[in-house]
C-alpha positions, 0 to 999 in steps of 0.5 A: 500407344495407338488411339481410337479416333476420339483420342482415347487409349483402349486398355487392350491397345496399351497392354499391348503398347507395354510388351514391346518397351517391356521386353526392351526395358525392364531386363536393363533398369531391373526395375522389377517390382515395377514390371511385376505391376505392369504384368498384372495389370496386362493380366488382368486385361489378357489373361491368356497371355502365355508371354505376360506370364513368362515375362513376369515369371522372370520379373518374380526370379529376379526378386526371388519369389520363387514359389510365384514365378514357378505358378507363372510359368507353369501358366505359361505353358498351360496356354501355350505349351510350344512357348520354350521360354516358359520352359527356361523360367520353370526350369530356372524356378524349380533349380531354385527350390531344389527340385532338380529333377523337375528342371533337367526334365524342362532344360532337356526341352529347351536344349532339344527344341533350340540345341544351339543355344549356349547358355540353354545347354549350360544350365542343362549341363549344370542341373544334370552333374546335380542331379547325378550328384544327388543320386550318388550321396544317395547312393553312398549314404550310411547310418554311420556318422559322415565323416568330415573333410576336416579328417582328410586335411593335413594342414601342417604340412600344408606349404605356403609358397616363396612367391605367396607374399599375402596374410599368414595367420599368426601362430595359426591366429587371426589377430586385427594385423592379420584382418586389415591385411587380408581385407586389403588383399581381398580389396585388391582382388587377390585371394588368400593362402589355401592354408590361411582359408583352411585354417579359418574355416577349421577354427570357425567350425570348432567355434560355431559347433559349441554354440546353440541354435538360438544364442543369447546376449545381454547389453549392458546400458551403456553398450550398443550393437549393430545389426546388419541384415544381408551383404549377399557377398557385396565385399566393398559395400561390407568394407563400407560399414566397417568405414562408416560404423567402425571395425568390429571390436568388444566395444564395438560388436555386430550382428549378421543376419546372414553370412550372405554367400551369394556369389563371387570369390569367398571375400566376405564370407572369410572375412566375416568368420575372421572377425568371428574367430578374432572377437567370438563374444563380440561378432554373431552371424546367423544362418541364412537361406543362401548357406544351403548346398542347393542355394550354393550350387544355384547362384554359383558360390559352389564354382567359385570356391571349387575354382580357387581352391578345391572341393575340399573347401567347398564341402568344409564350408558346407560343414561350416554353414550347418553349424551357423546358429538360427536365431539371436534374442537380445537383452530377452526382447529383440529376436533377430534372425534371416527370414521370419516367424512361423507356420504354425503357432506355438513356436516358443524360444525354448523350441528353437534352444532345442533345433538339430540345425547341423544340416541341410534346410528341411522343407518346413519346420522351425528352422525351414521358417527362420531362414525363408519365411516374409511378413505380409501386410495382412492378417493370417499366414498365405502361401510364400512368393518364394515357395518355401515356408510362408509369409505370415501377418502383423496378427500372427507377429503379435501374438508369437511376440506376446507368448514369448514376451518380446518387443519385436523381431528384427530379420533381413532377406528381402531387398528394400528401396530405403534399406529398412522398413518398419512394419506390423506396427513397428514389432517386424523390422527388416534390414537390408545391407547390400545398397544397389543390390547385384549392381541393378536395384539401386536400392539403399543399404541400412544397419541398425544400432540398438542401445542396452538402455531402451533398446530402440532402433536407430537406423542408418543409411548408405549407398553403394560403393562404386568398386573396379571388380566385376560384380554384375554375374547373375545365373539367371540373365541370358542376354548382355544388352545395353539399351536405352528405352522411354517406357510408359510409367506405372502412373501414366499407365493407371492415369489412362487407364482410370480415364476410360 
């Protein structure tokens, strides 16, 4: 950074000496929440900055706080309206929460203004063939009961081809024979009989389609059960839990808060409805906020299956998913689900017994507020960072606690540097699965084990697993750049700052 004469850094001149190393750094170190700080702190010293808004606009995509990053760059382009990055991050944020109109409307600008640019063009293609999607299931609606895709399938004629040398279910069953060997075919990349995948997917959805929104267990004193909070479709990290908690088992049970269908080939996610088809009494899984058509379309597990397979299975998996329970109390005192608690209070177990979850998300609501909603450190509720449900404080716990006598809630959805934290006084606990998320937030995953007899958390730690596959995909990265750059820490930035 520059220096007056008398040695000293003025603010303006080291806001300004951040954007250039910022520009460099923070899309390869993925240090984001840091960035995030960086904007503020530039913000507060230019807060007519439009690219400050737009670079932290990015930082919040990254972390998905997508109601916050669609505030910046809606900023953005108040102060300058001619700065087309900013149309990118509000189109990219509006893909995000759904509001598919709203971003063609922003990716048209962005195409017409750069019609060379080939990822531009990808993502305007992308919303458009949604956008037409939407219109014509619209179009197409009824009042009669939608028929499933399950009616169209022939799956016993479905042949199994010489060459195929993969799993084969047993008599049509998933036995442990059957999961070690597919687990192994996913380790090494390879994918599953189309029959195989069908046949899980048809007997999972007969299974979760009996079950109620909220599901209730009870731990004997001398059981333990493992929670583990979001995987977000990192297979091998999955294949490290089962390594170092053991396989599932009756004697061995988990919860999932999230199915986590991120990205990628399906490995985890037909992995996970194995275990539940081969120990339905002994291994849960809860809805997540990724198990939605939208989120699916955004983050491209919708290609994905309809590449391998065929959009007949994306559509049963999309059946399947709306029949994933919402919540899980354990024992009548841990509640343990994928977001948070509410935007009202009043909400009693008994209500969600009662949620109609055989559909898509709605935008508010009980059942809108289990899969998006966070904690906050302060009291009260506030509009969510995501821009779907909100974020609600340690008073707002306690009482939901009270009225429903539980001893705290557990939840997963938000990356967290250790895998865990403990917070609202110890009643709001989030676990986090997926260790060196996306491959970029070097992050630690966590599991926890409750025990029947006091039901305490016991919190264990691993890291990522280094696996030979490809995972560093993410829709919203436009560049592939690899540079190293000394940047200015956050706490030289404020040590300098409080010396002026």
């Amino acid at each position: 950074a520059q220096q007056h004469s008398s040695g000293k850094i003025t603010l303006d001149q080291l806001a300004l000496s951040i954007h250039p190393l910022r520009e460099r750094h923070f899309p390869m170190c993925k240090d984001y929440d840091n960035a995030i700080k960086y904007y503020t702190e530039a913000l507060e010293l230019n807060p007519a900055n439009a690219i400050y808004f737009s670079n932290r606009s990015l930082a919040y995509l990254r972390t998905e706080c997508y109601g916050y990053a669609l505030a910046d760059a809606t900023k953005c382009l108040e102060i300058d309206k001619n700065y087309i990055k900013g149309y990118y991050r509000r189109a990219t944020s509006n893909m995000a929460l759904g509001k598919f109109k709203a971003a063609l409307k922003d990716y048209e600008t962005v195409v017409r203004v750069r019609p060379n640019d080939k990822d531009a063009k990808m993502k305007y293609q992308e919303c458009n063939k949604i956008v037409k999607q939407k219109a014509f299931e619209r179009a197409i609606a009824s009042d009669e009961m939608k028929k499933s895709v399950v009616d169209s399938l022939d799956i016993e004629n479905m042949m199994i081809e010489d060459e195929y040398t993969g799993p084969k279910l047993e008599e049509g069953k998933v036995t442990m024979s059957f999961m070690k060997e597919m687990m192994e075919c996913f380790k090494d990349q390879k994918k599953l009989h189309r029959k195989c995948a069908y046949q899980i997917l048809i007997q999972v959805k007969e299974l979760l389609s009996k079950l109620p929104s909220l599901v209730e267990i009870t731990l004997k004193e001398t059981e333990k059960i493992t929670i583990c909070g979001d995987t977000h479709g990192q297979f091998y990290d999955l294949l490290n839990i089962f390594e170092l908690n053991g396989l599932p088992s009756e004697t061995n049970p988990y919860v999932s808060c999230s199915v986590a269908v991120k990205r990628k080939a399906p490995f985890v996610i037909l992995t996970l409805f194995g275990f539940k088809l081969l120990l339905p009494d002994s291994f849960y899984l809860l809805r997540g906020n990724h198990e939605t058509d939208n989120m699916n379309q955004m983050y491209g597990f919708e290609g994905e299956v309809k590449a391998k397979y065929t959009t007949q299975m994306f559509t049963l998996f999309s059946e399947v998913f709306q029949w994933l329970p919402l919540a899980q109390c354990i024992n009548g005192k841990v509640l343990v689900m994928h977001g948070g608690l509410f935007s009202e209070d009043g909400v009693m177990l008994d209500d969600l017994r009662k949620i109609d979850r055989n559909r898509q998300p709605p935008d508010s609501g009980p059942m809108c507020d289990l899969l998006w909603s966070d904690p906050q450190p302060q009291n009260g509720r506030s509009v969510s960072k995501r821009g779907v449900s909100c974020q609600f404080g340690p008073d707002v716990t306690e009482r939901f606690l009270d009225q429903n006598k539980l001893d705290y809630i557990v939840r997963s959805h938000e990356v967290k540097a250790e895998g865990y934290e403990v917070t609202h006084s110890g009643k709001c606990i989030t676990v986090f699965s997926a260790p060196n998320y996306c491959d970029q937030m070097a992050n630690k995953g966590a599991y926890i084990h409750l025990r029947g007899s006091d039901l305490k958390p016991e919190f264990h730690q691993f890291t990522a697993v280094v696996s030979t596959s490809d995972n560093n995909f993410d829709i919203l990265t436009l560049t592939n750049v690899t540079i190293t750059v000394h940047l200015l820490s956050y706490s030289t930035f404020q040590a300098s700052r409080s010396q002026l």
